[in-house]
C-alpha positions as a printed NumPy array, in Angstrom:
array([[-76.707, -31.797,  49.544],
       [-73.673, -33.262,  48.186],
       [-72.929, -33.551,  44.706],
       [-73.037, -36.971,  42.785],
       [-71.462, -37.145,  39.069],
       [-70.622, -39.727,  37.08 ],
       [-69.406, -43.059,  38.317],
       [-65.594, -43.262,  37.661],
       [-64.796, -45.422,  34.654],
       [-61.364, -47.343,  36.146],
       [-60.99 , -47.555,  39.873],
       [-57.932, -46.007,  41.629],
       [-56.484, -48.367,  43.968],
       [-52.942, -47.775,  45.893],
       [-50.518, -49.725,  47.811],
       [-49.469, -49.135,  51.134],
       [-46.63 , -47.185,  50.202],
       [-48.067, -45.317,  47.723],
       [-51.386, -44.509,  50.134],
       [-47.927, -43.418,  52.878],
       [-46.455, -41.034,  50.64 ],
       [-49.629, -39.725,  49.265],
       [-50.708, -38.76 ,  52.827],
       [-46.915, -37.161,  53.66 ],
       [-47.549, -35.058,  51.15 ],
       [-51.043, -33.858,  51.726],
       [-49.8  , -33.142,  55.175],
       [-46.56 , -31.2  ,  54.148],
       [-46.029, -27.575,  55.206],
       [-43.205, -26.859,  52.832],
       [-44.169, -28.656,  49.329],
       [-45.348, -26.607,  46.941],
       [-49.289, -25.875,  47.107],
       [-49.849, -27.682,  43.89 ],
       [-48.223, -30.748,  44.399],
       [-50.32 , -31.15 ,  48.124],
       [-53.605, -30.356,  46.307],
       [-52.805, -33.839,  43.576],
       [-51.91 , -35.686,  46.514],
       [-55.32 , -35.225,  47.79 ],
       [-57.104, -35.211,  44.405],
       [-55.728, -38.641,  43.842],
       [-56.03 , -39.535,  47.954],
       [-59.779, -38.897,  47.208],
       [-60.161, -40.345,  44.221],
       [-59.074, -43.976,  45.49 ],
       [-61.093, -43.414,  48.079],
       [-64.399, -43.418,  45.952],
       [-65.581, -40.04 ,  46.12 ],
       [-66.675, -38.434,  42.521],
       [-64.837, -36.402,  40.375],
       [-67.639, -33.772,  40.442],
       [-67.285, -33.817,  44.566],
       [-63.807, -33.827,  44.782],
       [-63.608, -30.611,  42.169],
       [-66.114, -28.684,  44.486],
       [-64.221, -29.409,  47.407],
       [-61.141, -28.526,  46.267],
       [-61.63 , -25.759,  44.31 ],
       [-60.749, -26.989,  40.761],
       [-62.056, -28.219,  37.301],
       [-63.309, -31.08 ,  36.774],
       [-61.069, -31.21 ,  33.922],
       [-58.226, -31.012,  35.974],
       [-59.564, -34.172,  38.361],
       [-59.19 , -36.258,  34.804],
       [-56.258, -35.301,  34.118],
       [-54.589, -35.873,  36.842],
       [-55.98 , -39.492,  37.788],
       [-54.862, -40.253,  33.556],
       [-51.117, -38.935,  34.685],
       [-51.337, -41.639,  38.001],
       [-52.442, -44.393,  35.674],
       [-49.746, -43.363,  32.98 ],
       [-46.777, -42.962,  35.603],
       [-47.613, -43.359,  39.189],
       [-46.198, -40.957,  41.766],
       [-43.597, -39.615,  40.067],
       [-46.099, -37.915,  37.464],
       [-47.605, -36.038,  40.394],
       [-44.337, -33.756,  40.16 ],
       [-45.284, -32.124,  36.933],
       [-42.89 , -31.933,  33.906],
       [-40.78 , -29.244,  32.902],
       [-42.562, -26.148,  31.501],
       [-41.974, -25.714,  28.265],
       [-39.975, -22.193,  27.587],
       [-37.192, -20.569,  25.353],
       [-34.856, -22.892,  24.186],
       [-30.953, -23.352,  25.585],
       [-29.133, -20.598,  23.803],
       [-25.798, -22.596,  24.545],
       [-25.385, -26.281,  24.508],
       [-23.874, -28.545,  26.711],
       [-20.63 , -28.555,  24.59 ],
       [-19.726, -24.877,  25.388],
       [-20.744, -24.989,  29.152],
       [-18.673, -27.996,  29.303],
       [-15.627, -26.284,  27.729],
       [-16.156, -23.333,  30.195],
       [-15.876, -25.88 ,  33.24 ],
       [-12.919, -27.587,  31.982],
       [-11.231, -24.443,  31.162],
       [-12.049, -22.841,  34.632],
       [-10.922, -25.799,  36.123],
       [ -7.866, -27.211,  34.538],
       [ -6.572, -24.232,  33.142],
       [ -5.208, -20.587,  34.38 ],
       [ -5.234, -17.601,  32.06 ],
       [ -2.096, -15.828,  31.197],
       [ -0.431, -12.989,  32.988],
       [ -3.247, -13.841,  35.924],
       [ -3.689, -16.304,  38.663],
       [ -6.944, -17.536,  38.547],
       [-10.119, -16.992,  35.95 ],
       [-12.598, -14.273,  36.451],
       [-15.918, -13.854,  34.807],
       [-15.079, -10.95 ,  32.547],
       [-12.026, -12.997,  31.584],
       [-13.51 , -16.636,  31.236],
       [-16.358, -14.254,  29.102],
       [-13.957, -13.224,  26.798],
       [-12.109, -16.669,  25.784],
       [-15.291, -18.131,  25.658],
       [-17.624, -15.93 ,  23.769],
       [-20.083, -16.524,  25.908],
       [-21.773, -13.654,  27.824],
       [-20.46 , -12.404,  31.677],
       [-24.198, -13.15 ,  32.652],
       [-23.922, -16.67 ,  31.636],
       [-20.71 , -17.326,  33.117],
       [-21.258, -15.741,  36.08 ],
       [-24.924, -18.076,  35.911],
       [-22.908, -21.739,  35.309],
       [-19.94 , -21.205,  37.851],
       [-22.744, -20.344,  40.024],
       [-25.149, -23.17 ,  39.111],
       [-22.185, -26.046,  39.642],
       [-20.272, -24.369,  42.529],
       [-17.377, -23.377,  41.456],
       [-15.53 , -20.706,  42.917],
       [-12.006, -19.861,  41.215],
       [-11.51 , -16.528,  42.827],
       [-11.361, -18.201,  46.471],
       [ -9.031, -20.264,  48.069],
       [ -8.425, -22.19 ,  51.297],
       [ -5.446, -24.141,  53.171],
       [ -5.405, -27.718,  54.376],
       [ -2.235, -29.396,  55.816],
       [ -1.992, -33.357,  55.436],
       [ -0.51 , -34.646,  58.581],
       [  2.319, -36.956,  58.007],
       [  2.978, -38.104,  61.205],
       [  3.119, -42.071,  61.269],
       [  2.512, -41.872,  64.619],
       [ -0.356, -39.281,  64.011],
       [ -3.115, -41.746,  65.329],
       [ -1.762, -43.064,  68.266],
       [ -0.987, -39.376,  69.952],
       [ -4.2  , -38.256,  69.156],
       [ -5.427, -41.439,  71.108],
       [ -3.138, -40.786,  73.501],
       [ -3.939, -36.658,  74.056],
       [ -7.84 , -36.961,  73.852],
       [ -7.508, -39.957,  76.416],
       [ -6.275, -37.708,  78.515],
       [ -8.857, -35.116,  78.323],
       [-11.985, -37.748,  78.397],
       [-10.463, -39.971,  81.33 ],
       [ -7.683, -37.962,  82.864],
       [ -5.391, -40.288,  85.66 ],
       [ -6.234, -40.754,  89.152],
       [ -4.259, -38.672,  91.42 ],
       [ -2.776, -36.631,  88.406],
       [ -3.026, -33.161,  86.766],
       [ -3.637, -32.386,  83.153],
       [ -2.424, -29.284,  81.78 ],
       [ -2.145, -27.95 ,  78.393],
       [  1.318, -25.836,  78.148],
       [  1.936, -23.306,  75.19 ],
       [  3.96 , -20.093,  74.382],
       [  2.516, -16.62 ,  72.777],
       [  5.394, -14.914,  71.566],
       [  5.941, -11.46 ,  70.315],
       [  3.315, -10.132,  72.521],
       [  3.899,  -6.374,  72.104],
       [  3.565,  -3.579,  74.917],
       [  1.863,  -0.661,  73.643],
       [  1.427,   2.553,  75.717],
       [ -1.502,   5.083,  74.563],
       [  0.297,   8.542,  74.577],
       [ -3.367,   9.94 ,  75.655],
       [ -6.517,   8.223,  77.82 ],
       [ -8.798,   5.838,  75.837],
       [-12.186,   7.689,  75.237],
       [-14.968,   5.603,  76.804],
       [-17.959,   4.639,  74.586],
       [-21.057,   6.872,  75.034],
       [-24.213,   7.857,  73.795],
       [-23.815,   8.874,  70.226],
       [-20.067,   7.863,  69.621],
       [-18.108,   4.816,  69.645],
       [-14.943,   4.326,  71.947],
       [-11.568,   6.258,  70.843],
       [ -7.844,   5.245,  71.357],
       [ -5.231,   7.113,  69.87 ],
       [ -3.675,   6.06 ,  67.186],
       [  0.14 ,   6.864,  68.135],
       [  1.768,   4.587,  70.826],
       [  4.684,   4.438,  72.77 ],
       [  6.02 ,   0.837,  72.032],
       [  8.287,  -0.966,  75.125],
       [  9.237,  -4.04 ,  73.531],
       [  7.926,  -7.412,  73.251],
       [  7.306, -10.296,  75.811],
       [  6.845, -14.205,  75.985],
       [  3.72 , -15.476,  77.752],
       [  3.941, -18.573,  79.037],
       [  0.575, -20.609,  80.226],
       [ -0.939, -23.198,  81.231],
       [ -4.639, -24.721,  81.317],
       [ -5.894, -27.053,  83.421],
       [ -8.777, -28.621,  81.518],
       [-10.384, -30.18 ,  84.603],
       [-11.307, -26.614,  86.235],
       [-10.555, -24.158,  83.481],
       [ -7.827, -22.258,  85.762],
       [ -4.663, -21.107,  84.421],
       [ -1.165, -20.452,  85.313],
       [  0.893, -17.728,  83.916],
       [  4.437, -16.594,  83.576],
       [  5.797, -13.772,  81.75 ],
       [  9.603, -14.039,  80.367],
       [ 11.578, -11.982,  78.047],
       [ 12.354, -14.657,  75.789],
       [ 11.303, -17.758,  74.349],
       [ 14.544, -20.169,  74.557],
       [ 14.291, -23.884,  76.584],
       [ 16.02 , -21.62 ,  79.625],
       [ 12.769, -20.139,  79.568],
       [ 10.549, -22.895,  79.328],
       [ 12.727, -24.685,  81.993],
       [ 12.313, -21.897,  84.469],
       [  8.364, -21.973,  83.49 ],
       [  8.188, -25.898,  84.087],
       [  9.718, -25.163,  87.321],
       [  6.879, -22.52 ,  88.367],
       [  4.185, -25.377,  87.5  ],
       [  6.485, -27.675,  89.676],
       [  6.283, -25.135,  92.869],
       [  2.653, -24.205,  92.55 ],
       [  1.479, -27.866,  92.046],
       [  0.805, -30.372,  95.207],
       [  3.807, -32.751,  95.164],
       [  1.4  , -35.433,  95.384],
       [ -0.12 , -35.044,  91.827],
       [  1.568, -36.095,  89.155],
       [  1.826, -34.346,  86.172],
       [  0.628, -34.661,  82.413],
       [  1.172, -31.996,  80.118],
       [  0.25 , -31.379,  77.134],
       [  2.508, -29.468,  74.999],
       [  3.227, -29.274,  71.202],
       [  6.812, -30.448,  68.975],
       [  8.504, -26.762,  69.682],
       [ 12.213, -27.354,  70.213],
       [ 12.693, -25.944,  73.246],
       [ 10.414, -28.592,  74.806],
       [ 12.652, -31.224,  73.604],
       [ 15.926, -29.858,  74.571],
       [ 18.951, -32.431,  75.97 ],
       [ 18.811, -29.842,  79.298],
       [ 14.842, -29.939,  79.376],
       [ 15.005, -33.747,  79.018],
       [ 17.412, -34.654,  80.984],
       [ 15.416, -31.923,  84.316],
       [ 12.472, -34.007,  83.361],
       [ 14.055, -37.304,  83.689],
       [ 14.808, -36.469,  87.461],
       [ 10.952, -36.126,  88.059],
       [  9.386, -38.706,  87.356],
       [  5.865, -37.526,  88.119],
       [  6.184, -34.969,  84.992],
       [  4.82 , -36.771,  81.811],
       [  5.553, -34.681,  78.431],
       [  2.453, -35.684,  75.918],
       [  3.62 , -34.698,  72.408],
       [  0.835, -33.505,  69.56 ],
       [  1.395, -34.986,  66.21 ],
       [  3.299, -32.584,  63.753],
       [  1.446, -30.013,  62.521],
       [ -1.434, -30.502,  64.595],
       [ -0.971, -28.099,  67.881],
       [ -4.278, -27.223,  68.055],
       [ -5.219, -30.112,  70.061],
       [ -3.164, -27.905,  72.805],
       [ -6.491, -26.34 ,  74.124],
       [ -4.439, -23.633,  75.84 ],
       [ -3.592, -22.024,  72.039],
       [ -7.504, -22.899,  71.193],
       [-10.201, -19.754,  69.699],
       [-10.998, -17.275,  71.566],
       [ -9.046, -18.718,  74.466],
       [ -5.782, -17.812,  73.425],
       [ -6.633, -14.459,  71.961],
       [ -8.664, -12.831,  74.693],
       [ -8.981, -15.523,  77.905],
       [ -5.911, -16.785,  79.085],
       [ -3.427, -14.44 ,  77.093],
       [ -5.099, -11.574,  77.898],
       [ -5.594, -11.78 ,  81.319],
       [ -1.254, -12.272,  81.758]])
């Protein structure tokens, strides 16, 4: 038999978009447990059942079904999140954390580059643990660092239009290929066999080499297929690159034209490379903007290092 108690003194009524939120709530998976069980105390409660029923059902006081339909009458929804708790006061005031940030911030300390916590500790007075607590709480890292590069090519939007036109909607009866150089590649000999890995141990090289010099890779990629065409030289000069852009031209159809892709290096833009290029007119030399090569996907990740490189 259910439970009657006594007849509600004010009526709980909600609007449609309190009666939506309410519901989202009592249906959450990640709120916290207490704030689902008011959403249904108060669901249940504008829905007519008694305070007595909705107590046994839920597994509360009644005390606690007052008090929270008095919070929804004194402040709505928002009073179903609870206030803060009350606890020891703020040791430091805002002042002092503020003068920590600003010194952090606009400031360096002397004989050092950037602020530490035993250091910012120290000129402040205040305590490692707090320090370490604040630069944590607003995110701010002095000990790290990262690059960036503003691009200050005017023509900067345009050749990216240009270069990612290619790759989305490459030309009829053309080929697309990215061209770059690795330089430097070194030629290491192993003066003894490479252990394999095994059961129980992890693959062993030795660690003295016989070094043979360096070469220049030079390679291509054509974006359309993934293949790639390779060329080893000894150097990296535009004689080089001339003789590679000659390879492409003998191991390309002559009825393709050709669109490469190929970053501001001066080789590529030599008066002898220009002036080969200007007697074939089915080569087409698409520049990157300055400082922005990696939109040569030949020189891209894991690409560069271990696909196309490494298979020269």
């Amino acid at each position: 038999m259910a439970r009657i108690g006594r007849p509600q003194e004010q009526a709980l009524t909600l609007s449609k978009i309190e009666r939506d939120e309410l519901e989202r709530l009592g249906r959450s998976q990640s709120a916290a447990h207490s704030l689902v069980r008011r959403a249904h105390i108060i669901l249940a409660s504008a829905a007519g059942e008694a305070n007595t029923s909705i107590a046994s059902r839920l597994g509360v006081s009644n005390p606690t079904i007052c008090h929270w339909r008095k919070v929804w009458f004194e402040k709505g929804l928002t009073g179903l999140y609870g206030e803060a708790k009350p606890g020891r006061p703020r040791t430091h005031d805002e002042e002092r954390i503020v003068s920590l940030l600003r010194m952090v911030i606009g400031s360096k300390p002397v004989g050092a580059t950037h602020w530490t916590v035993r250091s910012a500790a120290t000129t402040t007075g205040l305590s490692k643990s707090t320090v370490a607590r604040m630069l944590a709480l607003f995110n701010v890292q002095p000990h790290r660092s990262k690059t960036f590069r503003l691009f200050s090519d005017p023509l900067f939007v345009d050749k990216v239009r240009d270069i990612v036109g290619l790759y989305l909607n490459p030309p009829d009866h053309a080929l697309v290929l990215c061209v770059d150089e690795k330089t430097q590649v070194q030629a290491l000999e192993r003066r003894q066999p490479m252990l394999p890995l095994g059961l129980g141990y992890i693959e062993g090289v030795t660690h003295d080499y016989v070094r043979h010099g360096t070469t220049t890779l030079f390679a291509t990629l054509e974006i359309a297929n993934g293949q790639a065409m390779t060329q080893c030289r000894a150097r990296h000069r535009h004689q080089e690159f001339l003789g590679f852009l000659k390879h492409i031209e003998a191991n390309v159809p002559s009825d393709l034209d050709l669109h490469l892709v190929v970053d501001n290096y001066a080789a590529h833009k030599h008066p002898k490379v220009r002036a080969w290029l200007a007697e074939r007119p089915r080569f087409t030399l698409h520049f990157t903007p300055t400082y922005a090569s990696w939109m040569v996907f030949v020189r891209r990740g894991p690409s560069c290092a271990g696909g196309i490189y490494g298979s020269a």
